[in-house]
BANUNU-752708 format. One record per residue: residue in three letters; y negated, x, z of N, C-alpha, C in turn. Coordinates in steps of 0.001 Angstrom, whole numbers, padded with zeros to 6 digits, always signed. Example, Ala and Ser with C-alpha at 12.3 -4.5 7.8 and 13.67 -1.06 7.14 Angstrom:
REM residues 2
ala+005690+013190+007800+004500+012300+007800+003300+013200+007800ser+002250+012850+007080+001060+013670+007140-000030+012900+007870
REM end
This chain:
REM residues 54
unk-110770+145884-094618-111553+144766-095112-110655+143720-095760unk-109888+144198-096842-108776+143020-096975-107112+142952-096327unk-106988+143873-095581-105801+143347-094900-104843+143688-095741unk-104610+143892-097027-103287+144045-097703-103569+144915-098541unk-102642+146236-098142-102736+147458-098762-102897+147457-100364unk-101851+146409-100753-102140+146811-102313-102654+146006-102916unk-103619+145205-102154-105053+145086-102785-106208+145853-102452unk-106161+146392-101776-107050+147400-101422-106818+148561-102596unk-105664+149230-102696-105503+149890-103577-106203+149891-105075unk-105853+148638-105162-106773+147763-106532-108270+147907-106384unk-108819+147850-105462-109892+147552-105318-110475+149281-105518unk-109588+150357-105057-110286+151664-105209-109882+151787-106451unk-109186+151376-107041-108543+152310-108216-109388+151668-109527unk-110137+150284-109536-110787+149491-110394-111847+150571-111197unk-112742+151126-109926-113938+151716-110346-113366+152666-111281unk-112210+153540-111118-111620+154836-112159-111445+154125-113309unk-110802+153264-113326-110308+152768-114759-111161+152398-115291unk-112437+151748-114773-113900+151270-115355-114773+152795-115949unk-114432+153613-115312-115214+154538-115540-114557+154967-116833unk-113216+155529-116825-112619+155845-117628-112728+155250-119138unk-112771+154264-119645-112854+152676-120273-113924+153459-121362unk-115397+153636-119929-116578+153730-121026-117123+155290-120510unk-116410+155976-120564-117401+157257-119928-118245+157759-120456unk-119101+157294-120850-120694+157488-121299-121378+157049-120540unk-120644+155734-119764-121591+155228-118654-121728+155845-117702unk-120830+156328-117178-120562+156783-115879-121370+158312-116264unk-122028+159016-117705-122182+160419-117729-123888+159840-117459unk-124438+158538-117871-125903+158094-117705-126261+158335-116529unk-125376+157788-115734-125780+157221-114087-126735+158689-113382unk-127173+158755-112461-127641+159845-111804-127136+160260-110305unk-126088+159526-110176-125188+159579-109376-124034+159141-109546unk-122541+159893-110296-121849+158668-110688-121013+158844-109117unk-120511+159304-108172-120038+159006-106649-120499+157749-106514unk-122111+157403-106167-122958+156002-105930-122100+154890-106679unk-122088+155492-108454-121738+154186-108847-120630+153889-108609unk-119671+154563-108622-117795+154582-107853-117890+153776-106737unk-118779+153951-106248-118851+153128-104529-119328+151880-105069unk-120541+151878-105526-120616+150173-105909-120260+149453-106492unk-119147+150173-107701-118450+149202-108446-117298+149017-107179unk-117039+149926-106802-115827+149361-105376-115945+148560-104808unk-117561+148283-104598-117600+147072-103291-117936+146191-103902unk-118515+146066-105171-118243+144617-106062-116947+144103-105994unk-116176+144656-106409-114867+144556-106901-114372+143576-105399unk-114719+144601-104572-114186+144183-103157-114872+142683-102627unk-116090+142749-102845-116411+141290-102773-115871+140186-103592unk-115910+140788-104761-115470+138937-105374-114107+139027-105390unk-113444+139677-104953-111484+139615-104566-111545+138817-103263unk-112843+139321-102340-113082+138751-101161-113037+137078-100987unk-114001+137019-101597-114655+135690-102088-113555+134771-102918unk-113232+134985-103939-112173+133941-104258-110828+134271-103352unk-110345+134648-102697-109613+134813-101449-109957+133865-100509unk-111074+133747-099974-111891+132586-099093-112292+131114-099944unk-112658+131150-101036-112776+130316-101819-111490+129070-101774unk-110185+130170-101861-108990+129111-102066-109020+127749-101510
REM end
């Protein structure tokens, strides 16, 4: 999806460090896998987006 490994990298590794940060959040969720994935593809969109934006 973005073409350059170590942004991609960034983009998986965001959701851990987010989780990590506040882990109370991540103990609420009722799926925290789900939320790992959707904070990923946030992440991945707006890296996307101001990338195209330029």
């Amino acid at each position: 999806m973005h073409g350059d490994y170590a942004d991609a990298e960034d983009v998986v590794r965001e959701p851990f460090v987010r989780a990590l940060a506040r882990p109370g959040q991540l103990r609420r969720v009722d799926n925290p896998e789900a939320w790992l994935r959707t904070v990923a593809l946030k992440v991945a969109r707006s890296r996307f987006r101001r990338r195209v934006d330029r």
